[in-house]
N, C-alpha and C positions, 0 to 999 in steps of 0.2 A: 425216100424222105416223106415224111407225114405232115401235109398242111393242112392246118386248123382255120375253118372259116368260123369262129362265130357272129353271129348275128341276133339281134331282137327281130322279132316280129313287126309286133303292131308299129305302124306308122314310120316302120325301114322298109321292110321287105312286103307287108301286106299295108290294106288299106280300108278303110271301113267308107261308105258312098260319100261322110260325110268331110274326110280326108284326102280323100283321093284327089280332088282339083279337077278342075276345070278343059285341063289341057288336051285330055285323049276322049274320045268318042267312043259309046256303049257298046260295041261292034269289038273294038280294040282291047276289054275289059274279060277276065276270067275269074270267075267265082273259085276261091279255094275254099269256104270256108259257108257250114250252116248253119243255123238254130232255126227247130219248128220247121223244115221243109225252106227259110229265106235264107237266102243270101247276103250275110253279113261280112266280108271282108273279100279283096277282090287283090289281083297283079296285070299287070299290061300282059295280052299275050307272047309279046315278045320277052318280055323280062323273067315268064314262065318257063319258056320255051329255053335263055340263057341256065336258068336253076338248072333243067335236066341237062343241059349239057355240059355243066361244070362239074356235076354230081362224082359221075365214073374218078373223077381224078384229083376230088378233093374231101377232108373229111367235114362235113357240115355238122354243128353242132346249134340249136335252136337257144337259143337264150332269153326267156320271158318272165315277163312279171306277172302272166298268168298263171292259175291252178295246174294240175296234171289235167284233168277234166275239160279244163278251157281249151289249154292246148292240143289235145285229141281232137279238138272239132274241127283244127285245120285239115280237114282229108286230102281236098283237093292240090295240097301241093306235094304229096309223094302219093301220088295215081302212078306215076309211070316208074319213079325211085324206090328206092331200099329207104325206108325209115330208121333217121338217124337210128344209132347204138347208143348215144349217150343223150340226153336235152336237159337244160339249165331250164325249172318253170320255179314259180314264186320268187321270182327276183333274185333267186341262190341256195334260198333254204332248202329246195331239194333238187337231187340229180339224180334223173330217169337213170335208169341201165337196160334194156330192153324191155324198156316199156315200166319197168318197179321203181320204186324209188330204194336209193340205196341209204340203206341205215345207219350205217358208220358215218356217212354226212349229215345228215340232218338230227343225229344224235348229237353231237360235237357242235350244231347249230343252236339248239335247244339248250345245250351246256353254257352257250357263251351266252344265248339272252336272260337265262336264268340269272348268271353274276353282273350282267351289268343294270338288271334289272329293267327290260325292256321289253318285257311281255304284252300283247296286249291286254291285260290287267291291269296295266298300268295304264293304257293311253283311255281306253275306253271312258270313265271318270271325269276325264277331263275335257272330254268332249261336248257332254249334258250340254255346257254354257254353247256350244258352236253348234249342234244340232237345233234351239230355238233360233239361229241366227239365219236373216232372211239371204245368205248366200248357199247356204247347205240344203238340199233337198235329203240327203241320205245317206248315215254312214253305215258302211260295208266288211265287211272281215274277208279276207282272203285264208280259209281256213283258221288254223292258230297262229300265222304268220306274223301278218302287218292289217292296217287298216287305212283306207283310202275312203275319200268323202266324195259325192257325186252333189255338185255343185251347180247354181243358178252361174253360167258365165259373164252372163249382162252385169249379175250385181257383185260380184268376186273381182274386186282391186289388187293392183298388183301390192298396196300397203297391206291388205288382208293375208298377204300370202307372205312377203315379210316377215307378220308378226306371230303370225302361225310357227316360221321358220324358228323365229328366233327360241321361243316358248319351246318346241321341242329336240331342236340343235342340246342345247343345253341339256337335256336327259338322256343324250345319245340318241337321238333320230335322224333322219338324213328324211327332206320333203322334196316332193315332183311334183309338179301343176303339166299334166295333158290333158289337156282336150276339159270333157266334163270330169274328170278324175285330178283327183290331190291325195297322193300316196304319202301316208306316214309310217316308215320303214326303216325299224332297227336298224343301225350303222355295220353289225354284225351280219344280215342278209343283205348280201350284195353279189351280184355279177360277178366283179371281178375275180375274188377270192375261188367263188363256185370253178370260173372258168381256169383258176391255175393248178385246182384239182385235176379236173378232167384233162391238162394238157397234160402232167404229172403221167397219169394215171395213162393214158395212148403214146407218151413220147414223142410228143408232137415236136416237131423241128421249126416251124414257122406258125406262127399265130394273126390271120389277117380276122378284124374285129368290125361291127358295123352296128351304130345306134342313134337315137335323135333325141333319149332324153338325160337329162343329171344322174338318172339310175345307169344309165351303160356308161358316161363319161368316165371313172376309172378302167372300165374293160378295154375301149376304146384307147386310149393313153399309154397304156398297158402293153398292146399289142404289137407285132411288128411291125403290122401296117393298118391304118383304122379311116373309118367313115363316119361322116356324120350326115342326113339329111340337112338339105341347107334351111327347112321349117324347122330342124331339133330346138327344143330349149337347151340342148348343150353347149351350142354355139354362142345363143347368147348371155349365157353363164361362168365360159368356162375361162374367161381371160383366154389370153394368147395361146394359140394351138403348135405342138411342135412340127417340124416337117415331116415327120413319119404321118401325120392325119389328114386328110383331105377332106371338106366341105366341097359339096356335089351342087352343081348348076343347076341343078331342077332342084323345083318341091313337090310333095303329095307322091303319087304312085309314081310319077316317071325318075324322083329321087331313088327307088328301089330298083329300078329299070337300071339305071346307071352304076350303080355300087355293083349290082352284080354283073354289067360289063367292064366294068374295072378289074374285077374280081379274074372273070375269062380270060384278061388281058394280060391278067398278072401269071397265068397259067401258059402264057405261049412262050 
């Protein structure tokens, strides 16, 4: 039997210093992740230490809203593991296969934003007016994919993100407020869909799913059994959760710590 862990990344399973929380002490902290020689993203050593052990006996597959390039930078969490076979990066638009991205998906991705008309050529434009606005410090491209803004937090209201919402809901975009990021992302790149390829494609028999923000809540929903950190914006977005998903007792890193003893648990 093939069970499928997917999970996000940032702010599930890893943690940037400024995410992580307060609770565990510098000692207790493992770097997986570099840029320039520092140490940008971190796991409890115990919840480290859970990943390699659940490894042998289950298939992990990485599901991120980063690049291929971003996601390479996580080293430090398959030091001692086999690096997944398959990873979900740019929120769906492509799927690794040993490391490539495979064509036949992200062709068929490109086909669908093409008809619905959702390229970013179309969003760019309309941003002119939100880039002089004194919440946006900078908009971003994630390759050809999607576009996310890096944001003043102090002056970005939750009516600003509302009305952002609404303005590109209506052209077919789907938006996420994390942290200093607000992701504006084709309805057609998403998580979920990527993720029912990849089970397709391995035969996966069980699908347990893990994520914290409106971009993972259909994968998460989806799944046989799903997580959410209990800081996710999914939770407080998603109305009522069914009982296949569980919201985790902790926040920050030791949220990540827990899903994947859940995870162990579900494996005894």
């Amino acid at each position: 039997m093939t069970i499928l862990f997917a999970s996000d990344l940032d702010r599930t399973l890893i943690y940037s210093k400024n995410s992580r929380g307060q609770e565990v002490s510098e000692q207790d902290f493992t770097a997986v992740e570099w840029v320039e020689e520092k140490a940008t993203a971190f796991m409890t050593n115990k919840g480290l230490q859970l990943f390699k052990d659940i490894s042998p006996s289950i298939t992990f597959l990485p599901v991120t809203t980063r690049t291929a390039e971003q996601y390479n930078r996580i080293t430090g969490l398959f030091n001692t593991v086999e690096k997944p076979k398959y990873a979900i990066v740019s929120n769906g638009a492509v799927i690794l296969e040993d490391g490539k991205p495979l064509k036949e998906w992200s062709d068929k991705v490109i086909a669908q934003m093409q008809h619905n008309r959702t390229s970013i050529e179309d969003v760019l434009p309309q941003l002119d007016t939100y880039t002089k606005n004194k919440f946006v410090l900078k908009v971003m491209q994630a390759e050809s994919w999607f576009v996310y803004l890096i944001i003043d937090e102090q002056a970005f209201s939750i009516e600003d993100f509302e009305s952002l919402s609404q303005i590109f809901y209506q052209q077919g975009f789907t938006l996420s407020h994390q942290g200093r990021k607000v992701y504006i992302m084709p309805t057609c790149i998403n998580k979920s869909t990527a993720l029912q390829f990849v089970k397709e494609r391995i035969a996966a028999n069980t699908v347990i799913a893990a994520g914290d923000s409106m971009l993972d809540f259909d994968m998460v929903l989806n799944a046989d059994y799903g997580f959410i950190p209990s800081h996710g914006e999914a939770i407080h977005k998603g109305g009522h959760l069914p009982s296949h998903v569980s919201i985790t007792n902790h926040a920050g890193v030791l949220a990540g710590e827990e899903i994947l003893k859940k995870v162990s648990d579900y494996l005894l």
